[in-house]
N, C-alpha and C positions, 0 to 999 in steps of 0.2 A: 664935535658931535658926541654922545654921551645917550649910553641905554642901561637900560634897568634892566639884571636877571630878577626872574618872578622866580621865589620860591614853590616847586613840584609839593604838588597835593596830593596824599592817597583818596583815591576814588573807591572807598568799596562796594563790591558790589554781590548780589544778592548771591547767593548757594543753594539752588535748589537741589543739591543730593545726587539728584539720574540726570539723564539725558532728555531733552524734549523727545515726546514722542509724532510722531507723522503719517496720522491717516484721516481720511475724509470721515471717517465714524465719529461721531461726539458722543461721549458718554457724562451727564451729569450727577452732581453725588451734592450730599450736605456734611460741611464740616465747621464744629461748632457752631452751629447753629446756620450759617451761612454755606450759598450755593455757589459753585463751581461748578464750569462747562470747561470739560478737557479731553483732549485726543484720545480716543481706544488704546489702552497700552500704557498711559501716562502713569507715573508711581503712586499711588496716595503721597508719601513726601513730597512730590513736588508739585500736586495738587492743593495739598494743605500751604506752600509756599507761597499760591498764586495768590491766595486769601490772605497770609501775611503770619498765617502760622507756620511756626516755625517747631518740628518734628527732631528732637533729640536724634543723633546720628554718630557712630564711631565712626566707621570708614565710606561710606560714601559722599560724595563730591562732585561736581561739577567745574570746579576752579582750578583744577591741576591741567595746565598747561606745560608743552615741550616746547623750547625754543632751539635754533638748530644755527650754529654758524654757520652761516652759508652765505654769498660764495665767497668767504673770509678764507685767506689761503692759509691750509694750516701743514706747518714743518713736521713732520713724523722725526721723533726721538724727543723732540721738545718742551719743555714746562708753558703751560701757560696759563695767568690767573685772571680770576673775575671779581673783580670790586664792587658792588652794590648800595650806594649811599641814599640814606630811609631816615626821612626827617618823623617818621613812626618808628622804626627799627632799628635806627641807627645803622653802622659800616656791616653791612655781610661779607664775606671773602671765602673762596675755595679755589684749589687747583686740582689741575689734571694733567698727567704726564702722558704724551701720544705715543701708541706701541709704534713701533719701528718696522722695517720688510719682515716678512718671513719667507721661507724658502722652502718648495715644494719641492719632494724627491718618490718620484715614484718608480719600482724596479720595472724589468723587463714583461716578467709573467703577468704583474698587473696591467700594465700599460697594455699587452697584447688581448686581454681580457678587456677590456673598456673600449679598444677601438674594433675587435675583432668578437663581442662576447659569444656567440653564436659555434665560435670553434677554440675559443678558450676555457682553463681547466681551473687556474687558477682566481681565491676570492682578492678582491682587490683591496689591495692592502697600501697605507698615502702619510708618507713621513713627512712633518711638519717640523719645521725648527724655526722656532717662533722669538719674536724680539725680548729683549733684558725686561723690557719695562712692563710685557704681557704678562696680566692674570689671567683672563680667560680667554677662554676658545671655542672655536668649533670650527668642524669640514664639512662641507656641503659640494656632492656632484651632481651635475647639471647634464642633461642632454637636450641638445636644442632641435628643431625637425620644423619643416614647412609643409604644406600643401601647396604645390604648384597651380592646381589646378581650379578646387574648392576655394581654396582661400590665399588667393596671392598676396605676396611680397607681406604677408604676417607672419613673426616668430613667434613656434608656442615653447614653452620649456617645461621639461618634466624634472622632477628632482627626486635623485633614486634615495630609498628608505635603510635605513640602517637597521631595521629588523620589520618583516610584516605578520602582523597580532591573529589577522583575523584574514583567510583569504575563502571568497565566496566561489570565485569564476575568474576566467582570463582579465576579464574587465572591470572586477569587484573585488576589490580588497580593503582592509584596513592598515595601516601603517606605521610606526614612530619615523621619528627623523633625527637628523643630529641636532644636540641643544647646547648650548653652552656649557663648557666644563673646565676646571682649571687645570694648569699646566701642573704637570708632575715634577719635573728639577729644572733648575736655571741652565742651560746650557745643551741639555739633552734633547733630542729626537720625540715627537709626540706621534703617536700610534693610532690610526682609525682607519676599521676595516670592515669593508661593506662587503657582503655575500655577493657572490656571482648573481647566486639565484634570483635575487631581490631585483639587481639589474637587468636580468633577462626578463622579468615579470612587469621589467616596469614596462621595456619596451612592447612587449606584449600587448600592455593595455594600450598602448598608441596604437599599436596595429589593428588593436579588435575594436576599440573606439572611432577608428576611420576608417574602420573595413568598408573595402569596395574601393576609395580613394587613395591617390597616390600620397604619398609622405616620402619625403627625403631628407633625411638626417642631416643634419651640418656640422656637428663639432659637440663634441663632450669635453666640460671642462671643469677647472676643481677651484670651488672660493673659499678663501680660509678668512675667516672673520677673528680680529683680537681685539679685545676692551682690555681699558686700562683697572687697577683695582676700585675704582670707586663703582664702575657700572657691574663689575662682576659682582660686587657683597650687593648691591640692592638687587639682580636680579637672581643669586642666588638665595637672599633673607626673602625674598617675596615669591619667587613661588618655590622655596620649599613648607611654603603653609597652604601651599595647595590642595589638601587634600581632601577628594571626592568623600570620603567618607565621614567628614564630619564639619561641622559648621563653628568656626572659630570668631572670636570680637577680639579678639586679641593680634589683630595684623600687625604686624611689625613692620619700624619704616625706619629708613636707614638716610644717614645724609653725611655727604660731607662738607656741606656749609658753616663755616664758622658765625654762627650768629642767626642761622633762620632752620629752613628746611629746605628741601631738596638734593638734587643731584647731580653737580659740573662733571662730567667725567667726556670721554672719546672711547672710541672705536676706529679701527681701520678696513679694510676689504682690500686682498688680492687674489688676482685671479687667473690661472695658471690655464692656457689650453693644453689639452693630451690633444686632442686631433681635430684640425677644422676638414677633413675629411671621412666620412663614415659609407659605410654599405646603404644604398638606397632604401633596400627592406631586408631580413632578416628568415629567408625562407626557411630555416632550418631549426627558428624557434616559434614553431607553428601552436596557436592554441590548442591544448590535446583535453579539458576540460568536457 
């Protein structure tokens, strides 16, 4: 028996710029001369696409896809590469090295503060010693809380703010969070320390957000996220052109493909519990707004 491989065809396919839009309103328009009926919301570029013009564009797209190994078992410390063969583009290639564990150390005064904050004094302060192979990072603490009663056997989770910008009322604030940042020395201790206060307001708004309802806390715990260098330069080269105050054509894009574009890289997540027991409510950090 005896079969033929068919050589792979690139298929291209259209770019309309945005995103389809999705509402029952139609709004129609004429472009060059010709009419078009498109969703409320729809871009003119990709209105002009449906008609088959085609609207000069730097950076927007529709055609950038993420592809995710999954459930491909992947070894943490390991290289692993990606071969690409493009009877357009010919051999693509890039690798990416998987950060390793890291190790969560958090002192006494902190730890008493996160599972007790309502009679602790201390800000909480979450040593990180992160793998050989990690560029970047970040800390993120979580506290998780049910209603028994309102809304059974559903987890909701709050994630407390690493500074609040803008606070209105117990239940009204604005917030940053932790972002991605890179490690300071190979080998060394990394530092992120989250205000008492920011944690006692978070809980707050859970209280004042289900006042009257029961909540019962379950566990506060800390997840440390590391990318390898390839995801840290794209998402630090892309959004540090982020800025509100002015309108840029010049986005920058970063890749570590040999041969195309894009971005092979990994990330890892661990996730440390400080307590799956907590105080059911917090009488003592009462809204005083």
């Amino acid at each position: 028996m005896t079969s033929e491989t068919q050589p792979m065809t690139l298929i291209k396919e259209k770019d309309y710029g945005t995103p389809a839009a999705h509402s029952h309103a139609m709004v129609t328009l004429e472009i060059d001369g010709q009419s078009v009926t498109v969703p409320e919301g729809t871009s003119i570029m990709r209105a002009a696409m449906e008609v088959g013009t085609e609207i000069p564009k730097l950076c927007a797209t529709d055609s950038i896809k993420a592809f995710i190994a999954s459930p491909l078992p992947i070894a943490r410390g390991k290289i692993y590469s990606l071969t690409v063969s493009s009877p357009v583009y010919g051999v693509l290639s890039a690798t990416t090295r998987v950060p390793g564990n890291a190790v969560v150390d958090i002192d006494n005064d902190s730890r008493f503060s996160l599972t007790t904050p309502d009679k602790g004094q201390a800000d909480i302060s979450i040593f990180v010693t992160l793998s050989a192979l990690t560029e970047g990072h970040a800390v993120r603490v979580f506290v998780e809380y049910e209603l028994p009663v309102a809304n059974p056997g559903t987890i909701f989770t709050e994630e407390i703010p690493l500074e609040i910008t803008s606070y209105k009322d117990c239940a009204n604030f604005e917030a940053q969070y932790p972002r991605v940042r890179r490690r300071e020395l190979i080998g060394s201790r990394e530092l992120w320390r989250f205000p008492l206060e920011n944690y006692r307001r978070a809980l707050v708004r859970i209280l004042k957000t289900h006042e009257g309802v029961v909540v019962d806390f379950n566990r506060v715990y800390v997840e440390v996220i590391q990318t390898d260098e390839h995801l840290y330069k794209y998402y630090s080269v892309v959004n540090g052109f982020q800025d509100q105050y002015s309108i840029r054509v010049d986005q920058p894009n970063y890749t570590n493909i040999q041969g195309g574009l894009g971005v092979f890289g990994s990330f890892v997540s661990d996730t440390t519990v400080v307590s799956s027991t907590l105080a059911s409510n917090f009488p003592a950090l009462g809204c005083t707004d």
